[in-house]
C-alpha positions in Angstrom: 215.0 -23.1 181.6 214.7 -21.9 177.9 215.8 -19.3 176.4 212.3 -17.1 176.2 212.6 -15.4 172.6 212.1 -11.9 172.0 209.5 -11.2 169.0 210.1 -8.1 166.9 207.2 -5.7 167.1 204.7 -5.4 164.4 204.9 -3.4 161.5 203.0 -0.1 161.8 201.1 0.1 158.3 201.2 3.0 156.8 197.1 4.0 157.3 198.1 3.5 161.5 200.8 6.0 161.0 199.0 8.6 159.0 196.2 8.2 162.0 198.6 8.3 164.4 200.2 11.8 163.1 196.4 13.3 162.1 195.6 12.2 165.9 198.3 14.1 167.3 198.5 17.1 165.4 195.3 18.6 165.4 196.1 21.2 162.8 197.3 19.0 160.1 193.9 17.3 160.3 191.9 19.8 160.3 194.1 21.1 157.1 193.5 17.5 155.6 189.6 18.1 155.5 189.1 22.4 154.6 192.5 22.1 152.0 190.6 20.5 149.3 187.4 22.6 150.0 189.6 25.8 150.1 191.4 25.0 147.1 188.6 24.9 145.4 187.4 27.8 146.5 190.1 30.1 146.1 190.7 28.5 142.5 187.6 28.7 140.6 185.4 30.6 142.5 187.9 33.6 143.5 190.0 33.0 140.0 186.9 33.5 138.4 185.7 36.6 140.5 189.0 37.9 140.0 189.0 37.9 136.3 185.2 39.0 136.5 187.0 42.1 138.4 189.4 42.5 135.8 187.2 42.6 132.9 185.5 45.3 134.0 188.4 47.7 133.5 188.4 46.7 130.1 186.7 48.5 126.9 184.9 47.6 123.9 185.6 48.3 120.3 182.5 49.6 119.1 183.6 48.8 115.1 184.8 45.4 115.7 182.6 44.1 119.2 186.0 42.9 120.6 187.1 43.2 124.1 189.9 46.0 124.2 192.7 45.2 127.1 193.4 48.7 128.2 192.5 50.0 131.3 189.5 52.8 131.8 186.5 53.6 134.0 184.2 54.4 131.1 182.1 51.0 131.9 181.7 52.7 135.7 181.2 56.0 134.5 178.2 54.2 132.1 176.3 53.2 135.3 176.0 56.4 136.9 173.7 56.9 134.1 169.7 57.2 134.9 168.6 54.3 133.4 171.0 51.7 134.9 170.6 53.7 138.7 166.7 53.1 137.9 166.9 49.6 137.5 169.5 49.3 140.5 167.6 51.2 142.7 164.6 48.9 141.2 166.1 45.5 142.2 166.6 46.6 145.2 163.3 47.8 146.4 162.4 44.5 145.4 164.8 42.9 147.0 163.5 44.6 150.8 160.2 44.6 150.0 160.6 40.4 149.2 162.3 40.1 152.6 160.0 42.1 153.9 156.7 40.1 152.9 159.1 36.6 153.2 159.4 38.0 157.3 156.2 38.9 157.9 154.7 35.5 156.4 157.4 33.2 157.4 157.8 34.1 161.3 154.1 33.1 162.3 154.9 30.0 160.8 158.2 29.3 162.2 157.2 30.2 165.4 154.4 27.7 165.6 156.8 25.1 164.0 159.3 25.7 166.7 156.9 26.1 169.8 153.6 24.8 169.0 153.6 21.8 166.4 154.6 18.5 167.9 154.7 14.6 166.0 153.5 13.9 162.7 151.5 17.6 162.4 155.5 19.5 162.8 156.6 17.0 159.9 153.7 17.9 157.5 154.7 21.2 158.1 158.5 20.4 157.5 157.4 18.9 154.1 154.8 21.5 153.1 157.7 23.9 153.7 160.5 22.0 151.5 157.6 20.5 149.3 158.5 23.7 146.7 161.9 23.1 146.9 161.9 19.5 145.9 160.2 20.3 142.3 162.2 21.7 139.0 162.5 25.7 139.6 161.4 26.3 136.5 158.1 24.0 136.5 157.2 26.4 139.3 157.5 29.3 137.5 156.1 28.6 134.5 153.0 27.7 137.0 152.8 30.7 138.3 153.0 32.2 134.9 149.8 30.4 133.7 148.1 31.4 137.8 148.6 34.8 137.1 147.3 35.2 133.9 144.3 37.1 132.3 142.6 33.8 132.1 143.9 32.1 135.2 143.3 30.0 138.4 143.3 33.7 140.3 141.2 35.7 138.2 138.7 33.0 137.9 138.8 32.7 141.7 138.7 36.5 142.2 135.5 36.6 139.6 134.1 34.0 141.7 134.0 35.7 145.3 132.7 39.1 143.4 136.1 40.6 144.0 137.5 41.4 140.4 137.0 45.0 141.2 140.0 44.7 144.0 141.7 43.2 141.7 141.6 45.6 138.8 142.2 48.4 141.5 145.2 46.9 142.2 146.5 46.4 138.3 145.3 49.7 137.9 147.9 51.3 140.7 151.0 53.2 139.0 154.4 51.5 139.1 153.2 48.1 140.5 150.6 47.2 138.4 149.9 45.9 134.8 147.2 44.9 132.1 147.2 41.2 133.9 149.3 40.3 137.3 151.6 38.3 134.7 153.1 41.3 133.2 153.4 43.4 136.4 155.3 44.3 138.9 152.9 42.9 141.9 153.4 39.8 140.0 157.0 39.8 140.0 156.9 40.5 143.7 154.2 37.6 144.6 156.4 34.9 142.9 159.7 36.0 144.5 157.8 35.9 147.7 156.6 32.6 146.8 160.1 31.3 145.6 161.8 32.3 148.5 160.3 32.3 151.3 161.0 28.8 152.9 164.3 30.0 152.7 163.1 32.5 155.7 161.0 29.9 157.6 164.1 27.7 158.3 166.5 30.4 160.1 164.0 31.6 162.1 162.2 27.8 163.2 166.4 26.8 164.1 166.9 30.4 165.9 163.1 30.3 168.2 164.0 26.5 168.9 166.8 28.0 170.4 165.4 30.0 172.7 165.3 27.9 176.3 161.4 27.9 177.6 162.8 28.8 181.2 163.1 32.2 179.7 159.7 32.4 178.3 158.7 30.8 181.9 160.4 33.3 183.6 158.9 36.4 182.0 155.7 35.1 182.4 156.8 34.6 186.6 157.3 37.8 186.4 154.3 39.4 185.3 154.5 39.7 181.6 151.7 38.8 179.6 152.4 36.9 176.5 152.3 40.0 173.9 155.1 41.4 176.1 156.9 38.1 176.1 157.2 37.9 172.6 158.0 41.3 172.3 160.8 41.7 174.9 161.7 37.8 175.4 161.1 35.9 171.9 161.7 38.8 169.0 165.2 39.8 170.4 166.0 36.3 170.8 164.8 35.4 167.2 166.1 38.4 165.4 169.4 36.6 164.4 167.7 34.1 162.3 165.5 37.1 160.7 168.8 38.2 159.7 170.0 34.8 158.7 166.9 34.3 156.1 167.0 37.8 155.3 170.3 37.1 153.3 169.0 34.7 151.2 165.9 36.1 150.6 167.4 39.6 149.8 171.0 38.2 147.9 168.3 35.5 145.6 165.9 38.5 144.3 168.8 40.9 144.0 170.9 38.5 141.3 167.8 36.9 140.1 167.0 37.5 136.3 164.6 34.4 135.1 161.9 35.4 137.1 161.4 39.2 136.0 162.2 37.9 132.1 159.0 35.2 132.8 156.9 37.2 135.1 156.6 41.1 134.9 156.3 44.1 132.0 159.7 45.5 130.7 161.1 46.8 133.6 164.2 45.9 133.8 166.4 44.2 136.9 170.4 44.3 137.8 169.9 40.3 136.6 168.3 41.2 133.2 170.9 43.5 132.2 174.0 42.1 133.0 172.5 38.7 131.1 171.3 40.9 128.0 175.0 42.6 128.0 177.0 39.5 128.3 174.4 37.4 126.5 173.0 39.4 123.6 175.4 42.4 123.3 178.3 40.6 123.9 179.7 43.5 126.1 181.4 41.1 128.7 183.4 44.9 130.3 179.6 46.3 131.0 178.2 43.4 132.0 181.4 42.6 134.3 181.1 46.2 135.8 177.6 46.1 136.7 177.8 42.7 138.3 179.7 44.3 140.5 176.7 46.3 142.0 174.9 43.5 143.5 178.3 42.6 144.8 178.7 45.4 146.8 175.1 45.8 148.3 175.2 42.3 149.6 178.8 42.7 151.1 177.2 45.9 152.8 173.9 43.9 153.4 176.3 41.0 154.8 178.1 43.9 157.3 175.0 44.4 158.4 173.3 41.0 159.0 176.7 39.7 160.8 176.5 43.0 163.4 172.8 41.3 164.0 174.0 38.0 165.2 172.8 36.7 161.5 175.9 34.1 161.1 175.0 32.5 164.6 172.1 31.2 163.5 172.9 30.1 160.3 
């Protein structure tokens, strides 16, 4: 009988044995895929925010324009005054009243997206929804610039149906409206609304598509008709993806400083100035000190959209 020879077993490459250890340690691979990700994140982004922090403890020379490293509070003791609390409490009365309007328009629509629309009519919604989104930001604003004007698309239309009066009733209201609706503040508001709001439709079509149909069965079993269904059943159930689109509706107009610089009178926003101060001024402390505002409201806004359920349906 011959001797039966004993073969050495392959070599294990190197790639098997990295798979073989990411396999069986379940934590080392999942710190193989965030590391990069986080590292980047705490770097840059929190480095940056952190040093955005700092600089607002710093002063400014007022002979020479130069940043002075020595500690005060003088830039946060600057916006307690009334004109910087104006144009706080400004930006953010926009900023509900946008998620406001961006609500009540966008959750008709993403409820008949998620319950109704079926087959080629639910994806021409889809794209009429991301159509917007698809085009340069600023080619739709500029549009809207040359819709709302004296001499534009609206007015013509408004002359059209006999309704110019309604219009100039409305440019003639204190604190919202303007000599045209491109240098006012209803303008300001209807291209925010129109900028943001499939940004609301999408949370809230993901969070009703959620909802199981035995439950909107069931309260219909048991009596309900549909206005109580949606009241007691669907709203409750779709309330965390109001929340969900709510933040970016109400964090986008709060930080956002193109649109009232193209569209609107000389109001200013939270955006405007801290862009004019770093930008113009060159007053990087200020500027750093009132970016810090909008920070603050949205961590608060943030609070309260995560004790809605707002991260679950994001």
């Amino acid at each position: 009988m011959s001797a039966v020879l004993a073969l050495p077993p392959p070599a294990r490459g190197l790639r098997v044995r990295v798979s073989d250890l990411l396999y069986t340690r379940r934590g080392l691979l999942l710190l193989a895929l965030l590391g990069p990700a986080l590292l980047w994140f705490g770097i840059v982004y929190l480095g940056s925010l952190f040093a955005l922090l700092a600089n607002a403890f710093f002063g400014l020379d007022d002979f020479t324009g130069q940043v002075v490293r020595e500690l005060t509070l003088k830039n946060f003791i600057a916006l307690a005054e009334g004109a910087n609390v104006d144009a706080a409490l400004r930006t953010i009365t926009m900023a509900v009243c946008v998620t406001l309007a961006c609500t009540v328009l966008g959750f008709p629509l993403a409820y008949y997206m998620a319950r109704h629309a079926r087959g080629a009519r639910k994806a021409l919604l889809y794209i009429a929804v991301m159509l917007p989104l698809w085009s340069s930001y600023l080619v739709r604003l500029y549009a809207w610039k040359l819709l709302l004007a004296r001499e534009g698309a609206i007015s013509w239309a408004a002359q059209q149906l006999h309704l110019s009066w309604l219009l100039d009733a409305l440019l003639s209201l204190p604190a919202v409206g303007g000599p045209s609706l491109s240098f006012s503040t209803l303008g300001t508001f209807i291209v925010f609304v129109y900028m943001w709001l499939p940004f609301m439709v999408l949370p809230i079509m993901a969070s009703i598509e959620r909802i199981p149909g035995s439950l909107i069965e069931a309260s219909g079993d048991l009596g309900a008709d549909p206005r109580t269904t949606f009241r007691r059943v669907v709203l409750p159930l779709a309330m965390p993806g109001v929340a969900a689109g709510s933040i970016f509706t109400f964090s986008l107009t709060l930080g956002d400083y193109i649109i009232p610089q193209v569209i609107g009178d000389s109001t200013l926003y939270i955006g405007q100035i801290v862009y004019r101060q770093q930008g113009v001024a060159g007053n990087i402390p200020f500027a750093a000190a009132f970016s810090l505002v909008p920070i603050v409201v949205i961590g608060v806004y943030l609070w309260i959209a995560k004790r809605q359920g707002a991260f679950d349906a994001l």
